[in-house]
C-alpha positions in Angstrom: 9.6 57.4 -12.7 6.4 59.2 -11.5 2.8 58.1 -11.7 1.5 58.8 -15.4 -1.6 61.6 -14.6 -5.0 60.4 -15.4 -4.9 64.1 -17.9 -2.7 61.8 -20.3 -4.9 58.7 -20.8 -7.9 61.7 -21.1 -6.0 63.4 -23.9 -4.8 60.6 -25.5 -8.6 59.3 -25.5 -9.7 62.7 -27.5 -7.4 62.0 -29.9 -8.5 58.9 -30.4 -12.0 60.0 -30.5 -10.5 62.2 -33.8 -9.7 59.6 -36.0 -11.1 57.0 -37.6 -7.8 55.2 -39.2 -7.2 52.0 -37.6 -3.4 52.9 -38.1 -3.5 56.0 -36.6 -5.6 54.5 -33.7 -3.0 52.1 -33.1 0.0 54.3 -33.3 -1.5 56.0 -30.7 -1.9 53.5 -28.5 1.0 52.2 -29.2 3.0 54.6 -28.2 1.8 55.2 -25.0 1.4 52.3 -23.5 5.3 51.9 -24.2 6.1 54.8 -22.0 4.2 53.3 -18.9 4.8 52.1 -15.8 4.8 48.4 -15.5 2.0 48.6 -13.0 -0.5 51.1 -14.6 -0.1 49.1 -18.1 -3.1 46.6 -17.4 -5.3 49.3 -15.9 -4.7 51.8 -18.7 -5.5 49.5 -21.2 -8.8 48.4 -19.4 -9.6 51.9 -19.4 -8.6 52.5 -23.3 -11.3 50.0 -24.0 -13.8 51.4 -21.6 -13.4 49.3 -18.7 -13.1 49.7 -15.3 -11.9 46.1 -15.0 -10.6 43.3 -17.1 -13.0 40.9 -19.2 -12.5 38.5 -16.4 -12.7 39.8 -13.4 -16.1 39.3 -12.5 -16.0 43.1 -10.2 -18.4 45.9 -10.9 -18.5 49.0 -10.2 -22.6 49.4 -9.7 -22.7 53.5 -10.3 -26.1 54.7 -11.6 -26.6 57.1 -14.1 -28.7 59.2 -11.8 -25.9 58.5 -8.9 -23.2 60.1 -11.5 -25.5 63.2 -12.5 -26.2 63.5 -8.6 -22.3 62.9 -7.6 -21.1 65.3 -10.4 -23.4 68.0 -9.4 -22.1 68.2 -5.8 -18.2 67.9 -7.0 -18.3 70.9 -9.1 -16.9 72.9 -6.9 -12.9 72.5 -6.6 -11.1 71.2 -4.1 -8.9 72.8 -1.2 -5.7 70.9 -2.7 -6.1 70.0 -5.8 -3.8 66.7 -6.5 -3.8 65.5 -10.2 -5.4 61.8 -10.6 -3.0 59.0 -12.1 -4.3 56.4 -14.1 -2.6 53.9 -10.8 -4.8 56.7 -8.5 -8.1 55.6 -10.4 -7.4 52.6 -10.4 -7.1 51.7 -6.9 -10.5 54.0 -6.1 -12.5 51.6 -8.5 -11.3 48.7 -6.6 -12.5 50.4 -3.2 -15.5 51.6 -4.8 -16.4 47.7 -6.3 -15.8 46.2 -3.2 -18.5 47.7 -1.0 -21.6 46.1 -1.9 -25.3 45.4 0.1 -26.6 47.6 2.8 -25.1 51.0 3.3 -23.3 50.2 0.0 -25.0 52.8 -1.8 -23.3 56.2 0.5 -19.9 54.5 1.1 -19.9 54.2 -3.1 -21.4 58.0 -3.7 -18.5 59.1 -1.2 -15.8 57.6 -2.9 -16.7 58.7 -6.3 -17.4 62.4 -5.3 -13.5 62.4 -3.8 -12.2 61.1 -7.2 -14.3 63.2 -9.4 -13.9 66.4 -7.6 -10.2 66.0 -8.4 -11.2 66.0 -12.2 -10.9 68.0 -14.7 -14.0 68.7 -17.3 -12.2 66.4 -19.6 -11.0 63.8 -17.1 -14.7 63.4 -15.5 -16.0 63.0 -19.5 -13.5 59.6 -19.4 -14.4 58.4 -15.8 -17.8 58.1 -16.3 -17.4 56.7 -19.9 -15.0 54.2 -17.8 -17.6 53.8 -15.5 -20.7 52.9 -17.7 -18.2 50.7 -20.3 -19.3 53.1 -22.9 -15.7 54.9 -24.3 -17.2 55.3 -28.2 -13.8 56.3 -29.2 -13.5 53.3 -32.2 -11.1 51.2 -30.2 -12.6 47.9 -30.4 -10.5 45.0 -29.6 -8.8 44.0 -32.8 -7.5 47.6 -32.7 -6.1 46.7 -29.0 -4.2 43.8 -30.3 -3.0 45.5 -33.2 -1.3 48.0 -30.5 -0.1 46.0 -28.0 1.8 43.2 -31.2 3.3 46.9 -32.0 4.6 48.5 -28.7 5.9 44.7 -27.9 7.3 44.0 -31.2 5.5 40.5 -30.7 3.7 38.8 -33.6 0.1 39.5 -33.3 -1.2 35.9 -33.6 0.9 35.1 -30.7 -0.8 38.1 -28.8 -4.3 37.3 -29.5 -4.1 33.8 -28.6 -2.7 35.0 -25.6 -5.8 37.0 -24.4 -8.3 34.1 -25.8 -6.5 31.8 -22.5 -6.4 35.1 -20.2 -9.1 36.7 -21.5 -7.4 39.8 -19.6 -6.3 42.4 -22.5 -4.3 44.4 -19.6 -2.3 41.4 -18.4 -1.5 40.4 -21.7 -0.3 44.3 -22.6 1.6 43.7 -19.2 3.6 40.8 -20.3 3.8 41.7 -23.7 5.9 44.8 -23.1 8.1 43.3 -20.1 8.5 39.9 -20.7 7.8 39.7 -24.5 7.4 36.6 -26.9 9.0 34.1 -24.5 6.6 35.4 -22.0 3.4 35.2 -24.4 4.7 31.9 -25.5 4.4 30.6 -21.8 0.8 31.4 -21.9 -1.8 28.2 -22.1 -4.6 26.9 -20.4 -5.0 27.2 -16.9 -7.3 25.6 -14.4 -10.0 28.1 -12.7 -9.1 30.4 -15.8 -11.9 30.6 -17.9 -11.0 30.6 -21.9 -12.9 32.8 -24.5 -15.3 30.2 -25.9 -14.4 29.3 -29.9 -17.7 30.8 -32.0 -19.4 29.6 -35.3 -20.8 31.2 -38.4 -24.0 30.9 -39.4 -24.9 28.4 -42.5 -28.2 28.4 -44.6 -27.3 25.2 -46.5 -26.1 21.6 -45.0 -24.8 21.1 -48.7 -22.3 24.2 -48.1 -21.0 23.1 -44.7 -20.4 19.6 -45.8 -18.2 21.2 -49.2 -16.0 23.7 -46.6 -15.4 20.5 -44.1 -14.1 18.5 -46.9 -17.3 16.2 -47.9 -17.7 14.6 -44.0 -18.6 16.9 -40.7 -19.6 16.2 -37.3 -23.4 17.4 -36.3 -24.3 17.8 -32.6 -27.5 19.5 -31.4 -28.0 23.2 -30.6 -29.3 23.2 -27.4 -31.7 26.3 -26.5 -29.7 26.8 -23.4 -26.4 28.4 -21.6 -23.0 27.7 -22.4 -20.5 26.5 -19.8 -17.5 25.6 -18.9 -16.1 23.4 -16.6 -12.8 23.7 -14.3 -12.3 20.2 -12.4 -9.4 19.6 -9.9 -9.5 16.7 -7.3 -13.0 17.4 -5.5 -12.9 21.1 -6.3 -15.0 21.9 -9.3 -15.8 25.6 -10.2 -18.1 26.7 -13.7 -18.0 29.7 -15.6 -20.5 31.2 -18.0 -20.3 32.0 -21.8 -19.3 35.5 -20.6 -16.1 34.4 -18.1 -18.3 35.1 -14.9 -18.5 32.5 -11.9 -21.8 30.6 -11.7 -20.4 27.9 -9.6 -22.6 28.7 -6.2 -25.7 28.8 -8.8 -25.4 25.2 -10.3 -24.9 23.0 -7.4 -26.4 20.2 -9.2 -24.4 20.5 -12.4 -21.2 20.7 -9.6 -22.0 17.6 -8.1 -22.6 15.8 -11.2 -19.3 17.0 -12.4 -17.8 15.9 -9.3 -19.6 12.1 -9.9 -19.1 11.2 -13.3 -16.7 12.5 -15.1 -13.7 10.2 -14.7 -10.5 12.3 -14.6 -8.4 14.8 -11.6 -7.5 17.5 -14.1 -10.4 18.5 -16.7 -11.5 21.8 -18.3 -14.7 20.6 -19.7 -17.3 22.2 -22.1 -21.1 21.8 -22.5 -24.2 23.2 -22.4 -26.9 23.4 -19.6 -30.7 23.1 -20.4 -33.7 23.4 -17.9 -36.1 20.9 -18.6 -39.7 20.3 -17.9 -42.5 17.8 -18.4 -41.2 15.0 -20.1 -37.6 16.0 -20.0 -38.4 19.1 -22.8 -36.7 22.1 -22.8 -38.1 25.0 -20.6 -37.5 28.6 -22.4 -34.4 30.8 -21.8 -35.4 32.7 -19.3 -36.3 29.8 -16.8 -33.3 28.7 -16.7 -31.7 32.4 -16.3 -33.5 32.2 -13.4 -31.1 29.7 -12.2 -28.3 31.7 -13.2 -29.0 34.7 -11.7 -30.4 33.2 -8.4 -28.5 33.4 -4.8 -30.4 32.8 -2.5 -32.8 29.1 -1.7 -30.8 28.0 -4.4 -32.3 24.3 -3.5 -35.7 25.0 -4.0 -35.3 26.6 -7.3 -33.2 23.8 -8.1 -36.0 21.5 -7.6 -38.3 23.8 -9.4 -35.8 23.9 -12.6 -34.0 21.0 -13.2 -30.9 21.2 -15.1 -29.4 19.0 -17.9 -25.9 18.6 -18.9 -25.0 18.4 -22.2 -20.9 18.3 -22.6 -19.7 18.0 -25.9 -15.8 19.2 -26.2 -12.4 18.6 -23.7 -9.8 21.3 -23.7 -7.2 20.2 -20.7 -6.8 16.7 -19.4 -4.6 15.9 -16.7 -2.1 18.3 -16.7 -2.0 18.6 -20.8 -3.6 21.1 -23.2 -6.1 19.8 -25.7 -6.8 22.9 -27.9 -4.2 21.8 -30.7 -5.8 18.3 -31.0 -8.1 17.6 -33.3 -11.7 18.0 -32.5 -12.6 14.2 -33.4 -9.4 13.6 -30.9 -10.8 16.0 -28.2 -14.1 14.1 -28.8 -12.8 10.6 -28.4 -11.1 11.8 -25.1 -14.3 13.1 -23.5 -16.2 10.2 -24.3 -13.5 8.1 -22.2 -14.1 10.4 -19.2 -17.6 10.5 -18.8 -20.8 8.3 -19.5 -22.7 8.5 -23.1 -25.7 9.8 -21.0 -23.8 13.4 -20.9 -22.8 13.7 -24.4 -24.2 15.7 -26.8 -26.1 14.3 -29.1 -24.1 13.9 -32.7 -23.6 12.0 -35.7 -20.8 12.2 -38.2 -21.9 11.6 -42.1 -21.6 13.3 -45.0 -24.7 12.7 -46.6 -27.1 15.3 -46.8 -30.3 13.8 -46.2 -29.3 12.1 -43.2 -28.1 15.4 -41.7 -31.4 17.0 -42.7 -33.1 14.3 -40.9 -31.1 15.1 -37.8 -32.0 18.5 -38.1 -35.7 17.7 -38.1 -34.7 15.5 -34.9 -33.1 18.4 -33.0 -36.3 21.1 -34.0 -38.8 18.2 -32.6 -36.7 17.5 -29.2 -37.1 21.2 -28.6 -33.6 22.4 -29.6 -32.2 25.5 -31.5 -31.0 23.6 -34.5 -27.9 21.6 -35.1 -24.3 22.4 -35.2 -21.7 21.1 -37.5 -17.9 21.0 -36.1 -14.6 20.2 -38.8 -13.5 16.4 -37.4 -10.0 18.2 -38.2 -11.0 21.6 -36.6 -8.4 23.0 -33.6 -9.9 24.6 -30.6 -9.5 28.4 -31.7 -10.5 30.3 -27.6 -12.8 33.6 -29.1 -12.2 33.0 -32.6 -15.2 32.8 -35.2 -14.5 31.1 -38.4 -15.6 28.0 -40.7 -14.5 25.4 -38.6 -17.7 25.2 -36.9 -21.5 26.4 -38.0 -24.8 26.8 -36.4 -27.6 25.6 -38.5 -30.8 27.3 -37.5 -33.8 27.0 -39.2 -34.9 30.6 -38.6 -33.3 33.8 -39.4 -32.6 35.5 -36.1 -30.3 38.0 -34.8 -29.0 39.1 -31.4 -29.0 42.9 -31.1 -28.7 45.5 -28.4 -31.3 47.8 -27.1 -30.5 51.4 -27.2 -33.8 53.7 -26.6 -37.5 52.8 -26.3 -40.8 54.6 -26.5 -43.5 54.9 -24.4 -46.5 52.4 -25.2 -50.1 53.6 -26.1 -53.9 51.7 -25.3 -53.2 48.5 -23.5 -49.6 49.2 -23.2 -49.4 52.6 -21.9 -46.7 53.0 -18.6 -44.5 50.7 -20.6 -41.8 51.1 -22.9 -42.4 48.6 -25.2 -41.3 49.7 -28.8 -37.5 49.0 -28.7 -35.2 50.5 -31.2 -32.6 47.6 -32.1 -29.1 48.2 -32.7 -26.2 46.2 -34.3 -22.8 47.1 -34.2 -20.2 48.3 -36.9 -17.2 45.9 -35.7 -15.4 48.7 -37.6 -16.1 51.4 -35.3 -17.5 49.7 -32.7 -20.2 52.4 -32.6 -24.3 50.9 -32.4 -26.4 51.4 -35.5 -30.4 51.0 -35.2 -31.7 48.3 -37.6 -35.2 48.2 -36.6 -38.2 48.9 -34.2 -40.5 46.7 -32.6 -43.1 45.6 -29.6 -43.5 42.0 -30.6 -42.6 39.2 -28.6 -42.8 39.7 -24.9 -45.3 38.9 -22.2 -47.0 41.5 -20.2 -44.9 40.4 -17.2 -41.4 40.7 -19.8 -43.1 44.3 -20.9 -42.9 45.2 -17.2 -39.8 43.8 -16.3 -38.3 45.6 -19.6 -39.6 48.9 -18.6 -38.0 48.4 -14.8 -34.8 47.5 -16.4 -34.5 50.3 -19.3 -35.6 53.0 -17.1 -32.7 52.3 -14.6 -30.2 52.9 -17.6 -31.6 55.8 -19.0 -29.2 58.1 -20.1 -31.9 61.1 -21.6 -35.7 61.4 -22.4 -38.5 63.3 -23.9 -42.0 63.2 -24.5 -42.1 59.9 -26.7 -38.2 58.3 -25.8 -36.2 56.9 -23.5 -32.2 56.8 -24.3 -30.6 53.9 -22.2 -26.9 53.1 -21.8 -26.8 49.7 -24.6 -26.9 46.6 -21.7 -29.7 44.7 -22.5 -29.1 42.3 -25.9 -32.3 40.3 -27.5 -32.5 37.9 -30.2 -34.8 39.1 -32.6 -36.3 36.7 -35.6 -37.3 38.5 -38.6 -38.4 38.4 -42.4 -36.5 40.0 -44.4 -33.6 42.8 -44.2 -34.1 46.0 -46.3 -32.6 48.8 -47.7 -33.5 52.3 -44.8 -33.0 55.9 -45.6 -34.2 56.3 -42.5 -31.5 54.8 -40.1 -27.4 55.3 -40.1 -27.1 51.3 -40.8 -28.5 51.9 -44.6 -30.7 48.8 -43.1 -34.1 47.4 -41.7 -35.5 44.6 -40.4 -39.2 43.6 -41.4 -41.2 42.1 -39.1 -38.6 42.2 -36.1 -40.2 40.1 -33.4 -38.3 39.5 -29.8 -37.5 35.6 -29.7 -36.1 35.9 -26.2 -33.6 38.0 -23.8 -30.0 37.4 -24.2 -28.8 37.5 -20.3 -25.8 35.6 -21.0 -24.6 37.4 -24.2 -22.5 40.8 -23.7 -23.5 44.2 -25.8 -19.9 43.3 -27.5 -20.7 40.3 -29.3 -23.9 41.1 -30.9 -24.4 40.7 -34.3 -22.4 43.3 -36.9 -23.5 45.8 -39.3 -21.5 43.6 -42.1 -23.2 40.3 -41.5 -26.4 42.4 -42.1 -25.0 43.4 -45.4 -24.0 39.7 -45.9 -27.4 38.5 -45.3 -29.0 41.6 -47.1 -27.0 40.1 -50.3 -27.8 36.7 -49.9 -31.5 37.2 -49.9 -31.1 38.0 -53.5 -29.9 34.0 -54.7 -33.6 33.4 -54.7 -35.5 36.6 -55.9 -35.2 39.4 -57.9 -33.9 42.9 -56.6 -36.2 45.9 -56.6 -35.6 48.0 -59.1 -36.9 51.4 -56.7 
């Protein structure tokens, strides 16, 4: 059969863009990733959900909005021969563009995208460089890709979401789906070096609540004010991978060779949390220890500078077995065998109120986030948020995306530093503006912000700067009220920036429904306006 042409995947992508029934959406998918290829099956869907790669794969394609607007300019004018692009075609041109990188990187990267958008249509070059900057805005978030590969498969969906949560690779999963169905999916588990989607928690306002949903007795740990990790342990190889799938292991040679000294087991997929620590052994903020994340080079020195702690505190794969269908008080007893109490989280299981309130006043004055509070019966569910676990936090924050800022005045003038904030409608997946604000950062973060947001700006005018949404903040608040004045219908009062999210994707910020939820839950406690 011949290569499907890139036109196909473009058209199918407008009609997409057309509807906005989650049926429809999915019929449409559906149906045509049935009809291809076997090898053009992960890449398409990648580029459905407006990727150039898989979740995963830690490749990028590092293409400017200026370079695009500079590339597009000169490919404008059509080609001698004009071949048709295949979705296998763009593919393979990604990978060569992602893989030149450092000096000289920049030309070798302009001359390969001018050759595969000269042989684009109008149309086709609209997709690629949505592809391109992972913004596709066509409502196909990722429930609707499950929903669409369980149909063209004929595979329960359960089956195929718990599939991606161990691949974390929607393409390879479409992939086996469609050739190898259920008996393939069912072969699917943990594998070492594979990182997992990490299981998520709601947020709870009242100790009393958690403790009735977990059946009268929970487990609380400490919420650490640091970066999630997990661990991949074989023999003397160890590698560790971040809350968002990506490598750190060269970044955290300390954490490597602690793994490698004292946790007591050959095979182990391990998961903690990693805190940089100052004076007295107390927490240093966020963005120290994103220093350490993001650093390559003397990573020594800044090791010595920013000392890390380890803080492990669940066990998903033990010598050669699978742990997720154990019981988290099981999973918990097993870790504690492996490695020394002096790793552990911090926790206590009780199911009296005060006592957890007292540990939640211990975890605030030792510098942490909060507390946690984990089901003793509670399966490991890989990218699944749900009641089993909650974060207690004593402060109502939210982590939202920034999608324009304006151009400061007095002091702050040559800075962007009012940021419009954006959640996301998990229904759409489109960003909605919630608020405004220029609280919170430093004059070096005001700086820093304005270097960052000025190389994604997508448009501008006297007062504005539009950026492509890749920068995610938590941002504390008052209140949430009712706004004419923005899509959302919402607004936050008193937005202040807490810190910069580094390690959290534009994807799993917080949703236009839980700022409903919370909306209505202000109102146990006071009276609604009557305006």
């Amino acid at each position: 059969m011949a290569s499907t042409p890139f036109m196909k995947l473009a058209t199918l992508c407008e009609d997409l863009a057309r509807t906005s029934k989650r049926t429809v959406k999915t019929q449409l998918i559906s149906a045509f990733i049935r009809e291809l290829e076997e090898d053009e099956i992960s890449p398409a869907v990648c580029f459905i959900a407006g990727r150039a790669f898989p979740e995963s794969d830690s490749r990028v394609l590092d293409i400017s909005v200026r370079t695009l607007g500079r590339v597009l300019e000169r490919s404008r004018q059509p080609p001698l021969v004009q071949e048709p692009l295949t979705i296998s075609g763009v593919y393979r041109k990604f990978e060569e563009i992602a893989r030149f990188s450092g000096k000289g990187s920049r030309m070798k990267k302009e001359s390969l995208l001018e050759s595969l958008l000269g042989q684009a249509t109008l149309v086709e070059a609209k997709y690629l460089a949505k592809i391109i900057f992972g913004e596709m805005q066509i409502g196909v978030v990722e429930g609707v890709m499950l929903d669409a590969i369980a149909e063209a498969s004929s595979v329960n969906r359960d089956l195929v979401r718990r599939s991606h949560m161990f691949l974390g690779n929607l393409g390879q999963v479409a992939r086996i789906a469609l050739r190898q169905g259920k008996i393939g999916l069912e072969g699917i588990s943990i594998r070492l070096f594979n990182p997992i989607k990490p299981m998520l928690a709601e947020m709870a306002y009242e100790i009393s609540e958690v403790l009735t949903e977990h059946g009268g007795v929970t487990a609380f740990e400490y919420k650490f004010d640091g970066a999630r990790i997990q661990i991949h342990r074989r023999g003397s190889q160890v590698r560790i991978f971040s809350r968002r799938l990506t490598d750190v292991t060269n970044s955290l040679p300390d954490i490597v060779a602690l793994a490698s000294r004292r946790i007591k087991a050959n095979e182990a997929l391990l998961e903690g949390e990693v805190v940089a620590v100052g004076a007295g052994e107390k927490p240093l903020p966020f963005q120290d220890l994103m220093r350490r994340f993001r650093r390559v080079h003397e990573i020594s020195q800044v090791a010595r500078e920013i000392p890390l702690r380890l803080y492990l505190f669940d066990l998903l794969y033990l010598n050669g077995r699978s742990l997720v269908d154990m019981p988290y008080e099981d999973r918990w007893r097993s870790l504690s065998e492996i490695c020394d109490e002096g790793l552990l989280a911090k926790r206590i299981v009780t199911g009296d109120v005060s006592i957890a309130e007292e540990f939640l006043k211990e975890a605030l004055h030792a510098g942490h986030e909060g507390v946690m509070a984990k089901s003793l019966k509670s399966k490991y569910a890989p990218g699944v948020r749900g009641k089993k676990w909650f974060k207690i936090k004593p402060a109502d924050r939210l982590d939202l995306a920034i999608i324009a800022a304006d151009w400061g005045y007095g002091r702050r003038t040559g800075w962007l530093s009012n940021y419009h904030l954006a959640a996301i409608d998990e229904t759409t997946g489109d960003l909605l503006m919630v608020g405004k604000t220029f609280k919170g950062l430093t004059d070096e973060e005001f700086i820093e912000m304005t270097r960052n947001l000025l190389g994604l700006k997508i448009s501008e005018d006297e007062y504005t700067v539009r950026v492509e949404p890749n920068i995610v903040v938590e941002v504390a608040y008052n209140e949430i009220q009712k706004s004419s004045q923005y899509p959302s219908g919402l607004a936050l009062r008193f937005a202040r920036i807490v810190r910069i999210r580094e390690d959290k994707p534009v994807k799993d910020i917080d949703t236009i429904q839980r700022l409903r939820d919370l909306y209505e839950k202000q109102f146990e406690h006071k009276a609604r306006s009557r305006l």
